[in-house]
N, CA, C and O atoms as CSV, one atom per row, in Angstrom:
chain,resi,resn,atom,element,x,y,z
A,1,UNK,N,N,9.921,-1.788,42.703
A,1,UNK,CA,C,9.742,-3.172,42.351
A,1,UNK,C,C,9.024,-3.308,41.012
A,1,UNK,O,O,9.215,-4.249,40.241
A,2,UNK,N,N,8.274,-2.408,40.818
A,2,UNK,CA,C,7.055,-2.843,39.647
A,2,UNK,C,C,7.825,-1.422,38.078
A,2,UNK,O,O,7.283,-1.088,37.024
A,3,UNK,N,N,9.182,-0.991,38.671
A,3,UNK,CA,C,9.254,0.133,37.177
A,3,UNK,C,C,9.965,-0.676,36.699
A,3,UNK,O,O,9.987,-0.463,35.487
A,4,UNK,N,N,10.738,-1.724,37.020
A,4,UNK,CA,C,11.134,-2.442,35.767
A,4,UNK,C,C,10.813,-3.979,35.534
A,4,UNK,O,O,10.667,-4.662,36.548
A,5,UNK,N,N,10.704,-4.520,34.431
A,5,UNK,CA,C,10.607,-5.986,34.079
A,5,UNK,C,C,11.640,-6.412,33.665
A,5,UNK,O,O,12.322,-5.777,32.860
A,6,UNK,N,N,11.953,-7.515,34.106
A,6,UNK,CA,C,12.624,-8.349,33.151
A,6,UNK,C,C,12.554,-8.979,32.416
A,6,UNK,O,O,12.488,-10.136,32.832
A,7,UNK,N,N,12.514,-8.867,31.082
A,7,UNK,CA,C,12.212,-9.651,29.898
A,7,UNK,C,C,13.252,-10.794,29.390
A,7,UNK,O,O,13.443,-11.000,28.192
A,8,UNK,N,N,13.796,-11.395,30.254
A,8,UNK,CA,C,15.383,-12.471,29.423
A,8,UNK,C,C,16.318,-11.262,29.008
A,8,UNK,O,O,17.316,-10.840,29.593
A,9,UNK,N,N,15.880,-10.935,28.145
A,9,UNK,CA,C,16.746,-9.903,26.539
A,9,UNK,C,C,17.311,-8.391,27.700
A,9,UNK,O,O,18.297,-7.666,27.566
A,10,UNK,N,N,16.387,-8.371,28.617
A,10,UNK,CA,C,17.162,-7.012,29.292
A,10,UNK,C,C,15.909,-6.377,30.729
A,10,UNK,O,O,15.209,-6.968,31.550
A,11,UNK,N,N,16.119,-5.169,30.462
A,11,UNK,CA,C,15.378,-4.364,31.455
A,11,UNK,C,C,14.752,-3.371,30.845
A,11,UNK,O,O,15.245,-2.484,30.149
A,12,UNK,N,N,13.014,-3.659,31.296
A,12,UNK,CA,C,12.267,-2.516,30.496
A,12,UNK,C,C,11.938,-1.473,31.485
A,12,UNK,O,O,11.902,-1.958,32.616
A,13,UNK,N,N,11.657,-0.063,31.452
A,13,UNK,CA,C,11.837,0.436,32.341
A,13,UNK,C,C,10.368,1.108,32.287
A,13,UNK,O,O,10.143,1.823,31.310
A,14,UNK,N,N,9.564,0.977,33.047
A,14,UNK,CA,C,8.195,1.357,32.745
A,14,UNK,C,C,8.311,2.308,32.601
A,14,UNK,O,O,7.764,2.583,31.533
A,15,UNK,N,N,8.915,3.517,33.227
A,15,UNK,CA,C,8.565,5.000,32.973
A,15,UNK,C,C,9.482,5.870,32.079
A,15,UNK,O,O,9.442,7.075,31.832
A,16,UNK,N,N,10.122,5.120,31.767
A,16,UNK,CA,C,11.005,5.169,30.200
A,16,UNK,C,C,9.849,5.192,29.037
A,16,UNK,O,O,9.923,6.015,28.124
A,17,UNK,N,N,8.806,4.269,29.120
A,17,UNK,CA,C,7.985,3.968,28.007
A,17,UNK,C,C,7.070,4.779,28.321
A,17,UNK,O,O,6.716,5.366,27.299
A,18,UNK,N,N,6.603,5.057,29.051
A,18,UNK,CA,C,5.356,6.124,29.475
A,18,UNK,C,C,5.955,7.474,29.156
A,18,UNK,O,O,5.211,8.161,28.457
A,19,UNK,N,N,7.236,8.098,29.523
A,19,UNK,CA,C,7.701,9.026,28.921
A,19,UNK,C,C,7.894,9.296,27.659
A,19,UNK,O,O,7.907,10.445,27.218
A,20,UNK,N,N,8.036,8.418,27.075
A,20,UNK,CA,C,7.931,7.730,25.573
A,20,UNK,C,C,6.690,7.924,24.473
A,20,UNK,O,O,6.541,8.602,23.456
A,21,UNK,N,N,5.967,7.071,25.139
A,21,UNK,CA,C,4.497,7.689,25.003
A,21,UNK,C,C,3.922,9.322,24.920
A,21,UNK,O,O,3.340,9.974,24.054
A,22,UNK,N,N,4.372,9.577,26.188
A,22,UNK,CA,C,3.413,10.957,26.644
A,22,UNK,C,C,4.477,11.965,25.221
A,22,UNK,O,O,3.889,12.890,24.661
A,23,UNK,N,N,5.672,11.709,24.884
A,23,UNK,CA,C,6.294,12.388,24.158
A,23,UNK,C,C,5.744,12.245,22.857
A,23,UNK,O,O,5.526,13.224,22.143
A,24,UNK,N,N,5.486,10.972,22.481
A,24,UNK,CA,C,4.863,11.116,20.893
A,24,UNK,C,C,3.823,11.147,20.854
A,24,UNK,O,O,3.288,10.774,19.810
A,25,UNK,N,N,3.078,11.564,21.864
A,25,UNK,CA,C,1.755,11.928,22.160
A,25,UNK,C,C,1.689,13.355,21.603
A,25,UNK,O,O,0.831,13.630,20.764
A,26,UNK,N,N,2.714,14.429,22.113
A,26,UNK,CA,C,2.567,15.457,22.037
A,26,UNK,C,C,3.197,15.855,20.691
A,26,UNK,O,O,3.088,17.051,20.422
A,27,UNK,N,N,3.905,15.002,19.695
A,27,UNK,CA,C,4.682,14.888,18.636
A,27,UNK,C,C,3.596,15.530,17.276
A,27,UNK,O,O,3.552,16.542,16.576
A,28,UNK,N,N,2.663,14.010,17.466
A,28,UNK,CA,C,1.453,13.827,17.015
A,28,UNK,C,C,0.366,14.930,16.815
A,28,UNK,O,O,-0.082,15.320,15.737
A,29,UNK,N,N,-0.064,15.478,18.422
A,29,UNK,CA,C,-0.685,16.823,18.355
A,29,UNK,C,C,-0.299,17.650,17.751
A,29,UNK,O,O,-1.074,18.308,17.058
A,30,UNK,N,N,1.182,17.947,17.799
A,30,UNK,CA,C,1.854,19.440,17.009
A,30,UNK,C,C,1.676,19.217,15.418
A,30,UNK,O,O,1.359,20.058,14.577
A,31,UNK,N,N,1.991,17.743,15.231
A,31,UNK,CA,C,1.884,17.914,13.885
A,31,UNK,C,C,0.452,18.427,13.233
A,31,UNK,O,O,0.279,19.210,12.298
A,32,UNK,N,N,-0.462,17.761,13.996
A,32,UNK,CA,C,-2.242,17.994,13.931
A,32,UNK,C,C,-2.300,19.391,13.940
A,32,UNK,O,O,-3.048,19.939,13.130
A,33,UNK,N,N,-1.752,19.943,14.583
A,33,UNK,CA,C,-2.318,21.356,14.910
A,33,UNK,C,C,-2.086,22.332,13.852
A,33,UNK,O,O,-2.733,23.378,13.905
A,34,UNK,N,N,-1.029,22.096,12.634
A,34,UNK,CA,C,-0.690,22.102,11.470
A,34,UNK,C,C,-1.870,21.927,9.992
A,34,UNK,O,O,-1.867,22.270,8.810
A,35,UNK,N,N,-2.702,21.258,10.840
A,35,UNK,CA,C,-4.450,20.937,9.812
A,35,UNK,C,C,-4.709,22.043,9.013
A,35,UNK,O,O,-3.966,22.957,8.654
A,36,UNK,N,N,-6.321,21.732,8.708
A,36,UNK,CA,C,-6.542,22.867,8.121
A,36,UNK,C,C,-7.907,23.288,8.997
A,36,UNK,O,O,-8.858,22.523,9.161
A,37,UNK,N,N,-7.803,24.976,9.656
A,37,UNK,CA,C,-9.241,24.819,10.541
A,37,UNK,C,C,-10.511,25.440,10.052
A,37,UNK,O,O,-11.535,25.734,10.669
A,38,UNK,N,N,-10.181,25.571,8.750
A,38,UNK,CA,C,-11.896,25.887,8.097
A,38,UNK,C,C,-12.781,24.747,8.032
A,38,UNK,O,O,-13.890,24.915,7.524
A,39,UNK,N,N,-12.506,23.809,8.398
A,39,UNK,CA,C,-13.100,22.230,7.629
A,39,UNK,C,C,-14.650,22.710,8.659
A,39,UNK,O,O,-14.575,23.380,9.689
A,40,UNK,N,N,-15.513,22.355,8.265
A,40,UNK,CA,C,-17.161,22.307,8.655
A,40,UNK,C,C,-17.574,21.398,8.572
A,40,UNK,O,O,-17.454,20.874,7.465
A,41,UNK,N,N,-18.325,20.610,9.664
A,41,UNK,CA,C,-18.996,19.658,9.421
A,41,UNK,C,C,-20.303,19.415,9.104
A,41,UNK,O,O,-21.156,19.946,9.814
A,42,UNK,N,N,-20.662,18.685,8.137
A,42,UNK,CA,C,-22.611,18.667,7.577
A,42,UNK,C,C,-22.770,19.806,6.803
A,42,UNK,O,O,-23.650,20.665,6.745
A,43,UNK,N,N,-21.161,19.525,5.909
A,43,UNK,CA,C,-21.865,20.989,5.100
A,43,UNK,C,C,-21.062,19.976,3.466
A,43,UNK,O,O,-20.729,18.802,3.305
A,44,UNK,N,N,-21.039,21.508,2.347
A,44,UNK,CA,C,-20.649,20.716,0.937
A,44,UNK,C,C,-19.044,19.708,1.249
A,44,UNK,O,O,-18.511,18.822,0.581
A,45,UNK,N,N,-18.645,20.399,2.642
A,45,UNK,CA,C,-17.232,19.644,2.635
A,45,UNK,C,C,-17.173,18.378,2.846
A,45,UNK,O,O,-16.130,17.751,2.660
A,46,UNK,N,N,-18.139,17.894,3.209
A,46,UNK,CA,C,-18.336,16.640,3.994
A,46,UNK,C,C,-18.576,15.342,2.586
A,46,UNK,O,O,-18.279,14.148,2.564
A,47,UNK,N,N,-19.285,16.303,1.451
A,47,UNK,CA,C,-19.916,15.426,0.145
A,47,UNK,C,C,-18.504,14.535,-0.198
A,47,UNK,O,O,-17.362,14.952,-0.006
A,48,UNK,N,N,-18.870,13.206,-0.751
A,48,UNK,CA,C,-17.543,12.982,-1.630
A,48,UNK,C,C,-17.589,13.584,-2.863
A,48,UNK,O,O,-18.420,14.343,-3.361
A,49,UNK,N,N,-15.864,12.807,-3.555
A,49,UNK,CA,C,-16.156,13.875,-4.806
A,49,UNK,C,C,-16.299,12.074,-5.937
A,49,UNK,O,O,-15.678,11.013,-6.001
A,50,UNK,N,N,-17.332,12.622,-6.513
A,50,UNK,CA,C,-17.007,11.659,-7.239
A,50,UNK,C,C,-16.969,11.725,-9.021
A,50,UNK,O,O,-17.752,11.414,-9.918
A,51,UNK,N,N,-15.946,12.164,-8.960
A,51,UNK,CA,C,-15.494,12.718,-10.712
A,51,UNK,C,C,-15.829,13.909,-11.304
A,51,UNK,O,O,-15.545,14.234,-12.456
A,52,UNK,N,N,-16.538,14.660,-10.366
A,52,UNK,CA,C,-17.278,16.141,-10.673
A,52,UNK,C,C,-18.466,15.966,-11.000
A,52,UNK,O,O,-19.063,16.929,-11.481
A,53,UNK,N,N,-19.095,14.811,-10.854
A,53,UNK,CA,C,-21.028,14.135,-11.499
A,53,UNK,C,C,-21.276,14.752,-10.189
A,53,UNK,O,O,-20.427,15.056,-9.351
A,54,UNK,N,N,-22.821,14.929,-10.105
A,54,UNK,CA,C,-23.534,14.294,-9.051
A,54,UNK,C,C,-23.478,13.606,-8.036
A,54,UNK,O,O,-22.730,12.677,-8.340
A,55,UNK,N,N,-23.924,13.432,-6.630
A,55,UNK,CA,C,-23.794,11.938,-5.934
A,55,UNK,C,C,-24.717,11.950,-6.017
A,55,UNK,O,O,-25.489,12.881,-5.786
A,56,UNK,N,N,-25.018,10.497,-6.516
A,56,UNK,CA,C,-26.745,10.195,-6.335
A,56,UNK,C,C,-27.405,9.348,-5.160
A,56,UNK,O,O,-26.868,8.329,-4.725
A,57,UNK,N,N,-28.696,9.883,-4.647
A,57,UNK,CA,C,-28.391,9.440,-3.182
A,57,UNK,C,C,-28.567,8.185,-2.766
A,57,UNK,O,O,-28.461,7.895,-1.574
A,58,UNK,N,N,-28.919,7.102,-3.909
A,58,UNK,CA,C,-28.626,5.466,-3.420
A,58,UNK,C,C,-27.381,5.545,-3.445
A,58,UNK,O,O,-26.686,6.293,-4.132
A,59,UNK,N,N,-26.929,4.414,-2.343
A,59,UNK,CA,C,-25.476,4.548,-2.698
A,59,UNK,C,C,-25.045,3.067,-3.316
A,59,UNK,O,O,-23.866,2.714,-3.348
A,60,UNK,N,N,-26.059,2.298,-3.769
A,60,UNK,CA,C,-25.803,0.792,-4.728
A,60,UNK,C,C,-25.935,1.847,-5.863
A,60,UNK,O,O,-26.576,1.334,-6.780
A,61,UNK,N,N,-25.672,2.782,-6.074
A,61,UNK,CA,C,-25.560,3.492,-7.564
A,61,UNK,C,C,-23.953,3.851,-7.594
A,61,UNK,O,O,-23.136,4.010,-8.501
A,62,UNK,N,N,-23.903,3.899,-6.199
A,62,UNK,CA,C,-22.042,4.930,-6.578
A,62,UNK,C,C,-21.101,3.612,-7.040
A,62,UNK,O,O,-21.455,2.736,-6.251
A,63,UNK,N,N,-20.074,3.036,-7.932
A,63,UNK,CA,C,-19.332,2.760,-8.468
A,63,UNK,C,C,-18.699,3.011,-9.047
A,63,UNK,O,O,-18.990,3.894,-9.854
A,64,UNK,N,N,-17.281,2.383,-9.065
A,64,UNK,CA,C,-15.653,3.038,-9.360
A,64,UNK,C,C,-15.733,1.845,-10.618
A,64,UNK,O,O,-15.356,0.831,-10.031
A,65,UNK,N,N,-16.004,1.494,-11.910
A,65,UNK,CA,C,-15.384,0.376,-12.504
A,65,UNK,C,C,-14.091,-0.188,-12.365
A,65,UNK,O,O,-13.285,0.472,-11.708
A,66,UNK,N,N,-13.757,-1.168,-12.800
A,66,UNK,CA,C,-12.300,-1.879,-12.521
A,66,UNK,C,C,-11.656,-1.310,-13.308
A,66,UNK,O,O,-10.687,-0.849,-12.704
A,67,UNK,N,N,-11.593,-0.923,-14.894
A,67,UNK,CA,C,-11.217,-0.182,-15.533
A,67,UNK,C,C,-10.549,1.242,-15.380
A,67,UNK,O,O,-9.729,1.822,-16.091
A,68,UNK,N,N,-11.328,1.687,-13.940
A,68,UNK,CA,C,-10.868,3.323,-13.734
A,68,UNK,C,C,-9.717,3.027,-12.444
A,68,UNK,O,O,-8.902,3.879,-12.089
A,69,UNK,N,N,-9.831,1.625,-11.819
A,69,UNK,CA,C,-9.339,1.672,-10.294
A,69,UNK,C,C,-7.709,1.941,-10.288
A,69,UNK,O,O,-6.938,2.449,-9.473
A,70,UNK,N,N,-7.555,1.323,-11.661
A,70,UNK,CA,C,-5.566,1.128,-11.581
A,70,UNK,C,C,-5.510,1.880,-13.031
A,70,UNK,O,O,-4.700,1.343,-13.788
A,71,UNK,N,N,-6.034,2.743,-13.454
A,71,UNK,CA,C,-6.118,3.479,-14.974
A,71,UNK,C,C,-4.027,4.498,-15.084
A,71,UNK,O,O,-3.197,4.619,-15.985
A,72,UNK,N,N,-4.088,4.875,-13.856
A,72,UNK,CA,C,-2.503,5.568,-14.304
A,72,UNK,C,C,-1.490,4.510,-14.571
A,72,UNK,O,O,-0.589,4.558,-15.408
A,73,UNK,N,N,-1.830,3.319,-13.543
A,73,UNK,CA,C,-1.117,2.115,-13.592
A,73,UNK,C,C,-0.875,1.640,-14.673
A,73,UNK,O,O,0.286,1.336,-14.945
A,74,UNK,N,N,-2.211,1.393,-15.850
A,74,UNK,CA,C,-2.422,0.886,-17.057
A,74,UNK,C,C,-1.520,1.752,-18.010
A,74,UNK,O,O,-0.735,1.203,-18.784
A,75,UNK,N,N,-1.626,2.864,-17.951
A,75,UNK,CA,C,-1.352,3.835,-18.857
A,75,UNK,C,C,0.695,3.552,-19.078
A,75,UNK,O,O,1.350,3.379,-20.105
A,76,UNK,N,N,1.089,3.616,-17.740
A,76,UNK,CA,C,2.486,3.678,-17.416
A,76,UNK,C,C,2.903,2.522,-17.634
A,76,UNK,O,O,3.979,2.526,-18.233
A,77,UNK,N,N,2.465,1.432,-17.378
A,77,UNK,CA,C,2.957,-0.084,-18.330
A,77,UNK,C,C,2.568,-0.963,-19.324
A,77,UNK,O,O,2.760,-2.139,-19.635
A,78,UNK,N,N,1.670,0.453,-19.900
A,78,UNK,CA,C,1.183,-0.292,-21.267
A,78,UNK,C,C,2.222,-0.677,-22.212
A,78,UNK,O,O,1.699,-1.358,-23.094
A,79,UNK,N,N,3.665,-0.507,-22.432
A,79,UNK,CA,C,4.639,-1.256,-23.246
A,79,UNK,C,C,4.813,-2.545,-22.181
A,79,UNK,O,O,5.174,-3.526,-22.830
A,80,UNK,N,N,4.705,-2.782,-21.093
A,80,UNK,CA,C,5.335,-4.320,-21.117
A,80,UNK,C,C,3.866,-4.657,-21.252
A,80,UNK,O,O,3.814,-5.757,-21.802
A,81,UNK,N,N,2.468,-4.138,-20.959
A,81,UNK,CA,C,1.379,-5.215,-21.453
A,81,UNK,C,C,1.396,-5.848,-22.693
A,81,UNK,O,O,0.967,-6.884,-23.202
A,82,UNK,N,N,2.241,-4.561,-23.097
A,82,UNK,CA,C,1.836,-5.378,-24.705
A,82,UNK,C,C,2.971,-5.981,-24.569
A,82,UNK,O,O,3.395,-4.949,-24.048
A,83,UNK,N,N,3.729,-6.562,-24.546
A,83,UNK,CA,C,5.096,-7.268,-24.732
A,83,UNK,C,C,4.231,-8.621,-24.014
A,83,UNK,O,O,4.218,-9.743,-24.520
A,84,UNK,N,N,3.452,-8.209,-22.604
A,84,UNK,CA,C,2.955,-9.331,-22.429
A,84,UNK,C,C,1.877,-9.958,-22.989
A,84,UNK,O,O,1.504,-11.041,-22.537
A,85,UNK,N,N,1.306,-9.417,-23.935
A,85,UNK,CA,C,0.427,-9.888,-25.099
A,85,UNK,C,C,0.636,-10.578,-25.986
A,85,UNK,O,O,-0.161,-11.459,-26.309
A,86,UNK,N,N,1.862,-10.340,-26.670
A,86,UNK,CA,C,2.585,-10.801,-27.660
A,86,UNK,C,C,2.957,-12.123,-27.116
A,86,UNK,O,O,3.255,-13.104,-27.798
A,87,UNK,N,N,2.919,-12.072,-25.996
A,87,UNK,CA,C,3.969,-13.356,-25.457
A,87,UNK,C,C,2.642,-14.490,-25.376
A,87,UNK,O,O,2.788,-15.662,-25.721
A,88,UNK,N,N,1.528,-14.014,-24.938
A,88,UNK,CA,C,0.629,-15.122,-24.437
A,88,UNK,C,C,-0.056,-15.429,-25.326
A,88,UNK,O,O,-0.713,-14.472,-25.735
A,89,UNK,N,N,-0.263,-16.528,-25.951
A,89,UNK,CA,C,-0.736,-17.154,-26.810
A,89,UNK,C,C,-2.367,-18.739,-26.396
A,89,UNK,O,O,-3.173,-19.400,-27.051
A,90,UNK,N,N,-1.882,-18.525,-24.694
A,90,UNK,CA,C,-3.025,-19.409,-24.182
A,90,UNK,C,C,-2.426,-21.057,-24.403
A,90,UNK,O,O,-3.246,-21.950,-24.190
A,91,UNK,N,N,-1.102,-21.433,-24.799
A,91,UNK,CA,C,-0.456,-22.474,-24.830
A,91,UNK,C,C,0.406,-22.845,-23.018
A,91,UNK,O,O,1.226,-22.213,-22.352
A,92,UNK,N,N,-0.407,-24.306,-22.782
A,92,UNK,CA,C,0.181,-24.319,-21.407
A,92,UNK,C,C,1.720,-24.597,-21.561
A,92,UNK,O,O,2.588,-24.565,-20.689
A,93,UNK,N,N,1.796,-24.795,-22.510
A,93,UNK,CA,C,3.394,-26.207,-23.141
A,93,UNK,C,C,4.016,-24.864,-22.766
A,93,UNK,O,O,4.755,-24.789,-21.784
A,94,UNK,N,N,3.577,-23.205,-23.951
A,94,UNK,CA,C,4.527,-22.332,-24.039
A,94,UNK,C,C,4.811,-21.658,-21.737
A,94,UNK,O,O,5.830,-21.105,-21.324
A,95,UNK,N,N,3.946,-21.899,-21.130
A,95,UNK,CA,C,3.911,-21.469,-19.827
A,95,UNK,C,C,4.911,-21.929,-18.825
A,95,UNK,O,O,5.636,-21.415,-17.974
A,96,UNK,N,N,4.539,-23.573,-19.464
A,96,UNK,CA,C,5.990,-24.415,-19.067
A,96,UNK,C,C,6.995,-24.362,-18.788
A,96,UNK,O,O,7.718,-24.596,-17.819
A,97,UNK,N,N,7.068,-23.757,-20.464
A,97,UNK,CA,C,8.940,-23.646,-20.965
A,97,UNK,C,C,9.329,-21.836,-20.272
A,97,UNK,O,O,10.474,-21.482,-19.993
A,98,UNK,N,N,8.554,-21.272,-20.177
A,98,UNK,CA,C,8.602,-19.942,-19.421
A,98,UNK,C,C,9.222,-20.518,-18.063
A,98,UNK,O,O,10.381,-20.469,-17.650
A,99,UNK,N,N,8.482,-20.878,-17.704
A,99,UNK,CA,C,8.562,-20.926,-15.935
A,99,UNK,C,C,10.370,-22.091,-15.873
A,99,UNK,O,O,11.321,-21.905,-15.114
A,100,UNK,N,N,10.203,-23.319,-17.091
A,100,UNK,CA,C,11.500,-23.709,-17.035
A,100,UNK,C,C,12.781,-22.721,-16.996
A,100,UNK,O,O,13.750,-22.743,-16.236
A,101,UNK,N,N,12.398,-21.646,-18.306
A,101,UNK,CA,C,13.604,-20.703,-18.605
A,101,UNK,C,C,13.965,-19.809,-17.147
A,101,UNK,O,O,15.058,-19.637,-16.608
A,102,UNK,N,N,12.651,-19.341,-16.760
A,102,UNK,CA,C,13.087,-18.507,-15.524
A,102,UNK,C,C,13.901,-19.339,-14.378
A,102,UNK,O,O,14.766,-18.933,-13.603
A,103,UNK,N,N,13.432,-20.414,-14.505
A,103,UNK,CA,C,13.988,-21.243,-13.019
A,103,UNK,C,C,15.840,-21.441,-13.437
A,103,UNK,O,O,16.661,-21.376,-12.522
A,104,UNK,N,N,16.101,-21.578,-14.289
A,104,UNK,CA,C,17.111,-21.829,-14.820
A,104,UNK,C,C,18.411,-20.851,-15.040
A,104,UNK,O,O,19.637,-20.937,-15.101
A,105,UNK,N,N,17.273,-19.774,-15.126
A,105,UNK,CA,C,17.994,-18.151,-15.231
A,105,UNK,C,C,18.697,-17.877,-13.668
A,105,UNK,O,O,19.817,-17.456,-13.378
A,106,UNK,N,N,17.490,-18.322,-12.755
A,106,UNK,CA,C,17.317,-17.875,-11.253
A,106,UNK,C,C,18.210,-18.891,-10.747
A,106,UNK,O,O,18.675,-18.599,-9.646
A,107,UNK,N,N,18.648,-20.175,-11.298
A,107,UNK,CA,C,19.276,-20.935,-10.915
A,107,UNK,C,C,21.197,-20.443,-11.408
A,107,UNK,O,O,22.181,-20.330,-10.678
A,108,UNK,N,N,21.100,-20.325,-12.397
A,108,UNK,CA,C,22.330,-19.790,-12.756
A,108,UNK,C,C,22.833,-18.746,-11.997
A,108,UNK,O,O,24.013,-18.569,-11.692
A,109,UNK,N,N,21.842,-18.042,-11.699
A,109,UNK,CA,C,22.414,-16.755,-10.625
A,109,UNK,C,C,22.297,-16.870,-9.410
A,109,UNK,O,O,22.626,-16.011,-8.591
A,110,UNK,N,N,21.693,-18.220,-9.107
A,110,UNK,CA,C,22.347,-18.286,-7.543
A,110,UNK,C,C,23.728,-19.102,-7.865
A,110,UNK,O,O,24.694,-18.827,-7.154
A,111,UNK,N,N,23.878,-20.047,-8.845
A,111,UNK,CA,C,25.293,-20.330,-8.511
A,111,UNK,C,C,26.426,-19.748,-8.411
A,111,UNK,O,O,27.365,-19.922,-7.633
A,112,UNK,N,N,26.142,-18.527,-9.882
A,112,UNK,CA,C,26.822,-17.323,-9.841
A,112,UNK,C,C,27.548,-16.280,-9.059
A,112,UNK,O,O,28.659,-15.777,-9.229
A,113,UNK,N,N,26.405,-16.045,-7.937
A,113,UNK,CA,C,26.561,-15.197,-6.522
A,113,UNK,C,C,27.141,-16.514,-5.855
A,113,UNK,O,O,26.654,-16.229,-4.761
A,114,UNK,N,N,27.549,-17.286,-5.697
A,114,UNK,CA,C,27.940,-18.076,-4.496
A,114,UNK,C,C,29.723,-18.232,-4.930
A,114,UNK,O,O,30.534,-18.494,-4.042
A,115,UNK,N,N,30.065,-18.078,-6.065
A,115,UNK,CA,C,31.229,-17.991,-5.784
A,115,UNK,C,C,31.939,-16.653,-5.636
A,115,UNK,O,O,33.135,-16.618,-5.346
């Protein structure tokens, strides 16, 4: 009476899902067991790393600047920043006519795709 439910949509089979379970249960472990087993705890492994400095032991001292957080990011689209530099001038009029051109672009290509 109680291994299956009926949900509208069908039949759940309780011990379908528990088998289910207990299987990616053991999925999970194997992959774990794959680790690495030198790791020690309360020892240098445990330190973070933070850039090869020191940790110093306040930790209102440890900080990442904003500058360093997305730095590969910066590096890899520094041609459209600058394209987007060039473009911004701090004119709302010019933001306007941006957002007009795009809507217009986006509009053309949905009419486009519809036939």
């Amino acid at each position: 009476m109680w291994t299956q439910l009926n949900s509208g949509a069908g039949y759940w089979n309780v011990f379908v899902w528990l088998l289910f379970f207990a299987g990616m249960s053991c999925l999970v472990l194997w992959l774990r067991s794959f680790g690495r087993h030198d790791y020690m705890r309360n020892t240098l492994q445990d330190d973070i790393y933070w850039s090869g400095n020191e940790v110093p032991e306040d930790g209102a001292k440890i900080s990442v600047p904003a500058s360093a957080s997305y730095w590969g990011f910066r590096v890899a689209a520094a041609p459209v920043y600058a394209f987007l530099d060039r473009l911004h001038n701090g004119s709302a009029s010019d933001y306007a006519g941006y957002f007009v051109v795009t809507a217009a672009l986006i509009g053309a290509l949905v009419l486009a795709g519809g036939r």
